[in-house]
C-alpha positions in Angstrom: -5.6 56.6 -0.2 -6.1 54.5 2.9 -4.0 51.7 1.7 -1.1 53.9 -0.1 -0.2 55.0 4.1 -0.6 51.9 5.0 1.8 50.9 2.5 4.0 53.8 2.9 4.3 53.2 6.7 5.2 49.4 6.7 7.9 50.2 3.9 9.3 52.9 5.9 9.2 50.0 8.7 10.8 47.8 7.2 13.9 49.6 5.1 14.6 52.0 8.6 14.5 48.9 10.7 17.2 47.4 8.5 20.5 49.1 9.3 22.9 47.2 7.0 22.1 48.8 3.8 21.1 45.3 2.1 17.0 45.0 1.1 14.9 42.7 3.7 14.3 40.8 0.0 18.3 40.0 -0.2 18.9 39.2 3.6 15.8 36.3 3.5 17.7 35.2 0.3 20.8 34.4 1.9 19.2 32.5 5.1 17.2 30.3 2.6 20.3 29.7 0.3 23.3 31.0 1.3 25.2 29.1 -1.1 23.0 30.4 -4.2 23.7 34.2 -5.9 20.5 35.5 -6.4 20.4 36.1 -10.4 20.4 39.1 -11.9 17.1 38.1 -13.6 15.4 38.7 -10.1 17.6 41.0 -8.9 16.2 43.2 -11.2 12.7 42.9 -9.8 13.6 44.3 -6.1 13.1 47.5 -5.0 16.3 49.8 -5.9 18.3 50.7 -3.0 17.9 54.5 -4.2 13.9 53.8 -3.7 14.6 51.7 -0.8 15.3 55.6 1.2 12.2 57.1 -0.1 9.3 55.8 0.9 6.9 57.7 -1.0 8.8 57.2 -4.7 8.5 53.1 -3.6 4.9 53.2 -2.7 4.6 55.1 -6.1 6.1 52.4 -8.0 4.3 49.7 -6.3 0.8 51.3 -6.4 0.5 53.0 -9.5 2.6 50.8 -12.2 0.3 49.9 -15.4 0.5 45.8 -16.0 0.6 46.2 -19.6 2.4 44.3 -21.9 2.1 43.0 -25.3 4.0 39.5 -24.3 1.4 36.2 -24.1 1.1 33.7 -22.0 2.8 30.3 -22.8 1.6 28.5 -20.2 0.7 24.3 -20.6 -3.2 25.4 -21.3 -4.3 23.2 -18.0 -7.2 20.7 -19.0 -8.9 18.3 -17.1 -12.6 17.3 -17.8 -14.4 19.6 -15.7 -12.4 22.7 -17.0 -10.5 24.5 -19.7 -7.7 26.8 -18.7 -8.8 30.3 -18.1 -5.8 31.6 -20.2 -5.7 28.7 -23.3 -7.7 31.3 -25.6 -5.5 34.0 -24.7 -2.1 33.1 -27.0 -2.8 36.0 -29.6 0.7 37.5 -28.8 2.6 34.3 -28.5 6.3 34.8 -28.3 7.1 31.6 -26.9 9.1 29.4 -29.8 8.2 25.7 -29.6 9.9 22.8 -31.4 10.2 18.9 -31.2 12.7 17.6 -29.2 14.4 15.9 -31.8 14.7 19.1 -33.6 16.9 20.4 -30.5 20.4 19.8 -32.4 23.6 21.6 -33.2 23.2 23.8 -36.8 19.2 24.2 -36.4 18.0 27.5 -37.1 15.4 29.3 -36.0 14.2 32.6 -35.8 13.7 33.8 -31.7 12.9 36.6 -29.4 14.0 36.4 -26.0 11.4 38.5 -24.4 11.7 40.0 -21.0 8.7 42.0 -19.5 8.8 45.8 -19.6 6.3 46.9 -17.7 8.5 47.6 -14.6 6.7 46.0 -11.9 8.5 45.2 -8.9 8.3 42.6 -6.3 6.4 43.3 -2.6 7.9 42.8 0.4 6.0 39.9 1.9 4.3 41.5 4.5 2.6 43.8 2.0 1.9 41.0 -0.7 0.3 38.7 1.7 -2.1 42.1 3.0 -2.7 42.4 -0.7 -5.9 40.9 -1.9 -5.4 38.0 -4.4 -8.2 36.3 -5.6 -10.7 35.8 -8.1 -13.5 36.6 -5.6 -12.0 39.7 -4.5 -11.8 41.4 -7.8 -13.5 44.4 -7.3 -11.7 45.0 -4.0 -8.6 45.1 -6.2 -9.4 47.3 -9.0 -10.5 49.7 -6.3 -7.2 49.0 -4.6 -5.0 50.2 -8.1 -8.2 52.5 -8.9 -8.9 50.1 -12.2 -12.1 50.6 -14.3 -13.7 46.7 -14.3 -14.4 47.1 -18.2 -10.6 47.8 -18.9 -7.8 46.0 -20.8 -5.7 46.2 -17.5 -8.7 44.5 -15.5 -8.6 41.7 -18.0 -5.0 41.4 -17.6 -5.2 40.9 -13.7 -8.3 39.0 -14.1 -6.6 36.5 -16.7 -3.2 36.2 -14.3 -5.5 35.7 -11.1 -7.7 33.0 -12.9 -4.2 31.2 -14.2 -3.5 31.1 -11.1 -6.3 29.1 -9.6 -6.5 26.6 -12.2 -6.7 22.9 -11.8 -3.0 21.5 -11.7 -2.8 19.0 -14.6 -1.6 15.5 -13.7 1.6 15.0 -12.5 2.1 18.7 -11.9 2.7 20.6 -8.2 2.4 24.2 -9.1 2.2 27.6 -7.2 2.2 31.4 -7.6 4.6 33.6 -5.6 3.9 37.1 -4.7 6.7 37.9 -3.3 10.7 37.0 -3.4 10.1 35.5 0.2 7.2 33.0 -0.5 9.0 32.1 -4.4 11.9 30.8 -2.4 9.8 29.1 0.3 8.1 27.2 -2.9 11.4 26.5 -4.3 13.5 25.2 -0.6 9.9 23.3 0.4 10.2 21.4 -2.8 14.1 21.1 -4.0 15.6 21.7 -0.1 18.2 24.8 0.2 21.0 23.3 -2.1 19.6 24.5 -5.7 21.2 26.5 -8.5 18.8 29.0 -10.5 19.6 29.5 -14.0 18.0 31.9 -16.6 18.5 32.8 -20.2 21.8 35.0 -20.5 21.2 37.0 -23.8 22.9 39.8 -25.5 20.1 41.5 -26.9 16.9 41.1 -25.6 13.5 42.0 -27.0 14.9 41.9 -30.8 14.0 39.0 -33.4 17.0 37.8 -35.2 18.1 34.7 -36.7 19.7 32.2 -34.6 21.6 29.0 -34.9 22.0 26.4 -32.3 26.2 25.1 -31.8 27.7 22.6 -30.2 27.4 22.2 -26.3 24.3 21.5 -25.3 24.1 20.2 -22.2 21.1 19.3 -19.1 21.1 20.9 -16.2 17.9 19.2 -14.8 14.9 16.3 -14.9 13.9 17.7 -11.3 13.1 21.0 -11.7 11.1 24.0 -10.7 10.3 26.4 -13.6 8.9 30.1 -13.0 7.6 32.3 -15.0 7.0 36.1 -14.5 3.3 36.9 -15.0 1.8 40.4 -15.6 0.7 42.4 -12.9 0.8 45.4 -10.9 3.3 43.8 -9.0 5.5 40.8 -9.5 3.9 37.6 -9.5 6.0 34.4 -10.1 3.9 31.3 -11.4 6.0 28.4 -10.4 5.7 24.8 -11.3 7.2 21.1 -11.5 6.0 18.8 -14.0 6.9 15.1 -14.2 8.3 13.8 -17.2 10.6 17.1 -18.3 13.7 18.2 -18.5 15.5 21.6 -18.8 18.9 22.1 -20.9 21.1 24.9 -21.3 21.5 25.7 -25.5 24.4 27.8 -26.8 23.0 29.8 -29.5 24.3 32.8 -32.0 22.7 35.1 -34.1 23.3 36.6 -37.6 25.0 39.3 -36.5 27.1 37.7 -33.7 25.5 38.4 -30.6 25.5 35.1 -28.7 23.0 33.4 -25.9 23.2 30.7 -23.6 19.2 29.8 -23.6 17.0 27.8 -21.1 14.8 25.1 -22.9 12.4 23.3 -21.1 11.3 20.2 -22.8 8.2 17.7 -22.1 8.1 13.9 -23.1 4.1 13.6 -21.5 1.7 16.3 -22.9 -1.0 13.8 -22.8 -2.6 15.8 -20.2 -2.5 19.4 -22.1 -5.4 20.9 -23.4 -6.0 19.8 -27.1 -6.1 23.2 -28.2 -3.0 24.3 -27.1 -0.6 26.8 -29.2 2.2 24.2 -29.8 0.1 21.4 -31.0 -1.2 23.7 -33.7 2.6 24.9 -34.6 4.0 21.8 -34.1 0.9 19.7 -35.9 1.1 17.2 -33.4 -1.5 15.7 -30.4 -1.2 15.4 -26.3 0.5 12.3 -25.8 2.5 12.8 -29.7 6.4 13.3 -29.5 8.6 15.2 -27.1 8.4 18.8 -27.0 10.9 21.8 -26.4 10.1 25.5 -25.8 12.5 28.5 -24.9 12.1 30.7 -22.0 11.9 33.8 -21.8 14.6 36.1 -20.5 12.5 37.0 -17.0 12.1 32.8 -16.3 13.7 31.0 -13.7 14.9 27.0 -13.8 15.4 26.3 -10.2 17.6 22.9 -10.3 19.1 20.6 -7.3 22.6 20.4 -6.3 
């Protein structure tokens, strides 16, 4: 209870203080990167400007929205030789399609599901994220926050997002989780400076396995580039990260029944420092350090590239 006034009362701070009718979230956009539309892929994570006049419905949303979802994690399964990735057992629901590099081609087909999460979270303003407790150590202190039973399947959830978060980078890698819209673009300006271009998967129809084929077109947008992906929480968390040695592309797709995409494919030419056990090398049949690899993004990712 105490921390759902404490919320309410810096929100109504915040949105009353701001007399131009755009979000605090949208304003710190455009003095970071004036020159960059905020896409619609994050645009859809801010508070709605109907919730931005009711306080209470906001600190509703933000307080009492369940992180399920049924979507894995597809994450590089982090390995050094002290420690295993906390989340490299945890690809039962992998979505994530992986192929060779040399199968990324005009006429290959594949069957896909450009997932985007569903559970609704939004982001935090930043002075409420950074009040929030994040941390492996303070665990407890957050279930009672979001009045979570330890022993639950949505305690495991934070637990496995938290722990992602605090693993080792892998070689090569600079990497970062952002709780907030505010600190994802200070990761993003700190590392590519303010003239960048964010691109995400534009799809049709979302959430739905079909049959696709790959045409004609494909082109790359970037061999410097940031790549975050949405995690699942009770609140948005962006886990953001540059790896050497990868490049993203932009893939014109269409399915069976018409319904086209233009899809984000990040591809790796170093997996030498993965962890062996990794989903892809099991798909794929290949080893850390073996041939380029490719995945697809899903719909919620963002590919943060320099101008």
């Amino acid at each position: 209870m105490e921390l759902h006034l404490i919320l309410m009362f810096t929100l109504c701070l915040l949105y009353s203080s701001n007399t131009n009718g755009a979000l605090p979230e949208e304003e710190y956009w455009k003095s970071k990167l004036p020159n960059t539309p905020l896409p619609n892929a994050l645009q859809e994570l801010l508070q709605s400007a109907e919730n931005a006049g009711n306080i209470s419905k906001i600190a509703e949303v933000v307080l009492m929205m369940p992180p399920n979802n049924d979507r894995g994690s597809y994450d590089v399964g982090y390995w050094n030789a002290l420690n295993t990735s906390p989340r490299s057992n945890i690809m039962q629901n992998e979505t994530t399609i992986w192929l060779l590099y040399n199968d990324l081609r005009p006429n290959k087909k594949m069957k896909l599901i450009f997932t985007k999460s569903i559970n609704g979270s939004k982001f935090l303003p930043r002075i409420i994220a950074d009040s929030m407790p994040f941390s492996s150590n303070k665990s407890q202190e957050i279930f009672d926050h979001f009045s979570i039973k330890p022993t639950s399947k949505e305690a495991q959830i934070i637990n496995q997002t938290i722990e992602g978060c605090e693993a080792p980078s892998i070689r090569g890698e600079a990497k970062y989780c952002a709780t907030s819209l505010e600190s994802l673009v200070d990761f993003v300006t700190a590392n590519l400076g303010t003239k960048v271009r964010a691109f995400s998967n534009e799809v049709e129809e979302e959430n739905k396995e079909q049959d696709y084929t790959i045409l004609n077109g494909i082109k790359m947008i970037g061999d410097n580039q940031i790549v975050c992906h949405k995690e699942i929480y009770k609140y948005v968390i962006y886990y953001c990260h540059a790896i050497n040695a990868t490049r993203a592309y932009m893939v014109p797709m269409v399915a069976n029944n018409g319904s086209k995409v233009k899809a984000i494919v990040v591809c790796h030419s170093d997996t030498s420092p993965w962890n062996p056990k990794h989903f892809a090398f099991k798909v794929l049949n290949i080893k850390p350090g073996g041939p380029p690899i490719c995945h697809f993004t899903n719909t919620d990712t963002i590919v943060w590239v320099p101008i």
